[in-house]
N, C-alpha and C positions, 0 to 999 in steps of 0.2 A: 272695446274696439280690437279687431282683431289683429294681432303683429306680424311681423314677415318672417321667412326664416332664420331659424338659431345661426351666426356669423359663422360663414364657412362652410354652410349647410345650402343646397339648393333645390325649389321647388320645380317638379315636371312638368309642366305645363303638356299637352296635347305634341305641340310641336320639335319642345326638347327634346320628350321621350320618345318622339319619331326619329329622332336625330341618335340619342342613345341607344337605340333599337337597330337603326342603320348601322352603329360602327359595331352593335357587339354581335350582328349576320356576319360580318365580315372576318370579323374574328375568329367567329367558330367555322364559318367555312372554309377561310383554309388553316384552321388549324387541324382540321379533320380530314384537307388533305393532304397533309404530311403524318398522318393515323394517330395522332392524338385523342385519346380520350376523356370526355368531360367529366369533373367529379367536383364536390362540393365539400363543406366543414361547417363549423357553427361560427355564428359571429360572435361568439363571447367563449373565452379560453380561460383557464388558470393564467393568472398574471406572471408565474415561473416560468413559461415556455417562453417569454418574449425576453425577460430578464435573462435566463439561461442563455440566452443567445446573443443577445445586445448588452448585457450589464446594468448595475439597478438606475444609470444615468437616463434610461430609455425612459422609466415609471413617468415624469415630467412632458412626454409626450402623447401619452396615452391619457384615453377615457378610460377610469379602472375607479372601482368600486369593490367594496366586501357583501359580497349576498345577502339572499337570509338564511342561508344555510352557515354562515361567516366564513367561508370563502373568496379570498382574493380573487378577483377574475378583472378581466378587460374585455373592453371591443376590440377584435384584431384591427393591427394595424398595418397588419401584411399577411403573407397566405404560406410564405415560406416555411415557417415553424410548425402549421398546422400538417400542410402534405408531408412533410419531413416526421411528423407525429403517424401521421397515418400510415405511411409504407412504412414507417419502421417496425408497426404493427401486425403489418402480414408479411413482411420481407419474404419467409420465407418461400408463401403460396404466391406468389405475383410473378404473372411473365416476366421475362426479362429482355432487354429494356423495358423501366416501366418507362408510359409517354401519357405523358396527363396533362389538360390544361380545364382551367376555371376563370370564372370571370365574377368576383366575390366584389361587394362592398365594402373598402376601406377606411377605416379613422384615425386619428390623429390628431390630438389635440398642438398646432403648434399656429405659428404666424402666419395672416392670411397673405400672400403675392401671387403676382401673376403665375399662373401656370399650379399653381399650388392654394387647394384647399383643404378643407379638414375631413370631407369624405369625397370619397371619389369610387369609381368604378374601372378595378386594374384586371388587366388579361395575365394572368402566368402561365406559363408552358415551363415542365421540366421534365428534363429525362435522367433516369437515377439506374444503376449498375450499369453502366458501361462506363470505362476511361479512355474508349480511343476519341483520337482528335476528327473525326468524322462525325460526331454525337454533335461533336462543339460547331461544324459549319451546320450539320442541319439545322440547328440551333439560331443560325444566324439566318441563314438562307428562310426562313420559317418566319422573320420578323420582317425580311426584305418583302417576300412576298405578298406579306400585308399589305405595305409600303404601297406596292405596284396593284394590289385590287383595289386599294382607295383612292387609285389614279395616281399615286404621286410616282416620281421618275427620278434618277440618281443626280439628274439636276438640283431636283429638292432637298431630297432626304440625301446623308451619308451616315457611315458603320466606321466610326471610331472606332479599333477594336486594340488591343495591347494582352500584354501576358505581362501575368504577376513572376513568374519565374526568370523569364527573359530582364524585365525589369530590375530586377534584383540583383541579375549578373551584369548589366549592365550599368548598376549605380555602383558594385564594387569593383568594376573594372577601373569608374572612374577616382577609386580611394575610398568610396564611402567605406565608415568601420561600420561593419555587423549589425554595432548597436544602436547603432543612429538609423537605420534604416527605416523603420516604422516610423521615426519623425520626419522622416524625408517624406515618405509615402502622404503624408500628411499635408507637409507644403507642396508636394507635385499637386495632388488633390486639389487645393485652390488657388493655382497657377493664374486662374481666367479671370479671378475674381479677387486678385491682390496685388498692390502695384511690385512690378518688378526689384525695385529696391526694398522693398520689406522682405520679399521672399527669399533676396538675397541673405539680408540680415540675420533672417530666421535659418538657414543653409549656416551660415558662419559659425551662430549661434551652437546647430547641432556635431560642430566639429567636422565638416565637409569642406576639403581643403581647397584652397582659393581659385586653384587653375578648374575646376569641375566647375565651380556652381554658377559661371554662365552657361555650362554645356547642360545642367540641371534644368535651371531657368528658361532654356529654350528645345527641354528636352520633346513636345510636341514636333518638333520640326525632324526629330530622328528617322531614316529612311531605312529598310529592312539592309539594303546592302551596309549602311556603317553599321545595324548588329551583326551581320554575318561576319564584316571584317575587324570589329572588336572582338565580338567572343563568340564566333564560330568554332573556334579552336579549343574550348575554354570546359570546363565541366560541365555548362550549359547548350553544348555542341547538340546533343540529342532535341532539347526543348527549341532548340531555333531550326533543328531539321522537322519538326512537329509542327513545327508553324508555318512554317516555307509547304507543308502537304496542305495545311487549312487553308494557306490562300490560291492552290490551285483547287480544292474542295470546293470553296463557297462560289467560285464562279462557273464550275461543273451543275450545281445545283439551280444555279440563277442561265441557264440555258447560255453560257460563256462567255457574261456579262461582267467584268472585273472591276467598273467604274463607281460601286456602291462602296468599297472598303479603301479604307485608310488606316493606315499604320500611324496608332498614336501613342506614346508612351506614356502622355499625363493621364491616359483613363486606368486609374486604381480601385474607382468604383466605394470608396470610402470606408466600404464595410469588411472588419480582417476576417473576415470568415472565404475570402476567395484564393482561390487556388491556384488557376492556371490561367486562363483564355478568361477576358472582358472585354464587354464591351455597351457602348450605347451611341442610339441614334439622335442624332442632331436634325433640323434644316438646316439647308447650308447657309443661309441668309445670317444665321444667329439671333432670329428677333426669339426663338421660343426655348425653355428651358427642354431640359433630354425628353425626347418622347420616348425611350424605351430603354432600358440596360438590362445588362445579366451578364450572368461568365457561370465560369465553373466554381463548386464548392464540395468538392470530395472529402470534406472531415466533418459537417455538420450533422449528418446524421450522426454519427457517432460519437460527437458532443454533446448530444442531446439525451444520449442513453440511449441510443437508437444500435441500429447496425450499420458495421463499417462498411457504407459503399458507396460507390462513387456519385458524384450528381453536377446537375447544371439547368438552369434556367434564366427565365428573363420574363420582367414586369414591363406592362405596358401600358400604363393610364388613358381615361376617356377626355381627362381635363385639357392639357397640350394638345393631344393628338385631333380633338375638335377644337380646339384654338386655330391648329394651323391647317384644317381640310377646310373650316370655315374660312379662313384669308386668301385660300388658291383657288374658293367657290366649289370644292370640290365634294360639299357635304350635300350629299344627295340621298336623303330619306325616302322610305315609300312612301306615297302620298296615302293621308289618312278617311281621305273624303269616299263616300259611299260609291257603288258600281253602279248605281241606278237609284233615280227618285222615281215616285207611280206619283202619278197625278191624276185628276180624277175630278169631272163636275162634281155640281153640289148636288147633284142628282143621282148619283153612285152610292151607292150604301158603303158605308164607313170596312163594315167584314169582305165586301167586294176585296175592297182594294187590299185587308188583311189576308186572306186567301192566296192572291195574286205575290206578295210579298213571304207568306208561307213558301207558297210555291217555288221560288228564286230562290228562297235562302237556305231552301234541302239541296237544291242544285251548285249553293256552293258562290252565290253572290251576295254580295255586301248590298242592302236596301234599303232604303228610307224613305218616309213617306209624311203626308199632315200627321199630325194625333187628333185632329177635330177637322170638320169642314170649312173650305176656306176659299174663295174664288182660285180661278184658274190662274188669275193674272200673282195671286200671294204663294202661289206654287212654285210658280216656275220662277219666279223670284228667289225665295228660299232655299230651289235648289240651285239656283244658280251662285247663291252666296256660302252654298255649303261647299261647291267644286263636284259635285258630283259628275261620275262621266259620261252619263245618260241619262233626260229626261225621256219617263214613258209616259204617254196620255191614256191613259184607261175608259175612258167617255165613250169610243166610240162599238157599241153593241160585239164588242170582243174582237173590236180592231184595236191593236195598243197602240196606234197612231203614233211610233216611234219618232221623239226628236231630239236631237244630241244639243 
């Protein structure tokens, strides 16, 4: 008897993969108009690029196995360390900006919840040697824009965005010590998903002194004017004049549209490899987990063994992102049903109607027809249950007796 799929694994059906087909047009079309180009990698890596990067805590996530060659390898389970493999590899021959994006199959061996399974089909866009903060709104403007060909509207979707630098100066403005910093970053990180008294506790715990850790606690609510008038003045005076250009940027880019970004300080984005500028998209409703993040990460190549230069992207999963075009109805596939059925008496020679169906489909149309002789009346039935968008009748002495 035959089983369903492996947990956390999903089958395509006809209609899925019309759906997964629809959201990854959309993807690559405008990711190629903002001149990104397409590129791909293997799905199975050395299991050190992912450790390298994440630490050996990662291995428990992954699908990873010893070859038969006895080499450690994995299924990726991100696309980041591979492109960061790759341009480090030709650094020196590659335009500059490089601007790449892919749409690879992901895994991940972890727990199956809403919005999250064990593979998935994610979008990455990164652009690598450039560090001006211009990179960082097309960057964003580039995800919005999705956003808006898939119909959804700033009603819907918002752009959480925050800076790990700004953040920083702004938690030791508030007393944080230096070294408690990275634990904090930890507790802002699951603010949304911890009751407000533990994360006090956990604040206490890291030496964060008592008058902060409500201003901590409700550090989402922070408005760029209380950064500018805490530490506008402060060593991080430049990174908050860098930030004040990004958000007259990203709505320059979004034709002067301001209502997609929001200034949020709890987005850390969880992983320490980030630099400067994060962000991720939400609905505003809150029923779906992130459909998209990224920031900047200008030391990872060269953590990697790679070359030192700057970089920044963002992942975009198919999982959320059709969870939530499906709930606003807005998931509209091509349709998969033929451009014309031939019909045809029983009195028509079976290669008539082959010929006639030659014929259309040099021309560039999609056709279907019986595979054996069948009355009139099981014709036009079947293609009426196939959807197709035109019944032709071929019966009549080289009248196609067209009927829709």
């Amino acid at each position: 008897m035959f089983k369903g799929a492996l947990p956390g694994f999903r089958d395509f059906y006809p209609q899925e993969l019309a759906e997964r087909a629809h959201i990854m047009r959309i993807w690559r079309e405008v990711a190629r108009r903002y001149a990104f180009v397409e590129y791909d990698g293997p799905p199975l890596e050395p299991l050190d690029l992912y450790t390298k990067k994440s630490g050996d805590e990662i291995v428990g996530q992954l699908y990873n196995f010893v070859d038969k060659g006895g080499r450690e390898v994995a299924l990726r389970p991100e696309m980041t360390p591979t492109v960061a493999r790759m341009v480090a590899a030709r650094a020196n021959a590659l335009r500059k900006p490089v601007r790449w994006f892919s749409m690879p199959q992901l895994f991940r061996y972890e727990r199956q919840q809403k919005g999250r399974l064990r593979e998935h089909y994610q979008l990455n866009v990164d652009l690598f040697g450039t560090s001006d903060i211009a990179a960082d709104a097309e960057l964003v403007a580039c995800a919005v824009d999705m956003m808006r060909a898939f119909g959804l509207e700033s009603s819907d979707v918002v752009v959480r965005v925050s800076d790990r630098r700004i953040l920083h100066a702004f938690l030791r403005s508030l007393g944080v010590a230096e070294e408690a910093i990275g634990g904090v970053y930890g507790v802002i990180d699951k603010l949304e998903r911890t009751p407000a008294q533990v994360s006090g506790e956990k604040l206490a715990a890291l030496g964060v002194p008592a008058q902060a850790i409500e201003r901590i606690i409700t550090i989402a609510s922070v408005t760029f004017d209380e950064v500018q008038a805490r530490i506008g003045a402060s060593s991080a005076a430049e990174q908050v004049e860098e930030f004040a250009r990004f958000l007259r940027y990203v709505p320059a880019l979004l034709g002067g549209d301001a209502r997609w970004l929001q200034l949020d300080l709890s987005i850390v984005r969880g992983l320490a490899y980030y630099t400067g500028i994060v962000f991720e998209l939400f609905d505003r409703s809150g029923e779906f987990r992130a459909i998209c993040g990224g920031g900047r990460y200008d030391n990872l190549l060269k953590s990697l063994g790679g070359a030192d230069m700057p970089a920044l992207g963002f992942g975009m999963g198919d999982v959320v992102l059709g969870e939530l075009l499906r709930s606003r109805g807005l998931m509209k596939p091509e349709s998969t049903a033929a451009d014309v059925w031939l019909g045809a008496a029983e009195s028509v020679p079976l290669e008539q109607v082959m010929a006639e169906a030659a014929r259309r489909r040099g021309a560039g149309e999609s056709v279907e027809y019986a595979l054996r002789t069948q009355s009139m009346s099981k014709q036009r039935k079947a293609a009426q249950a196939s959807g197709a968008r035109e019944f032709v009748d071929l019966s009549n002495d080289g009248n196609d007796g067209r009927n829709g």
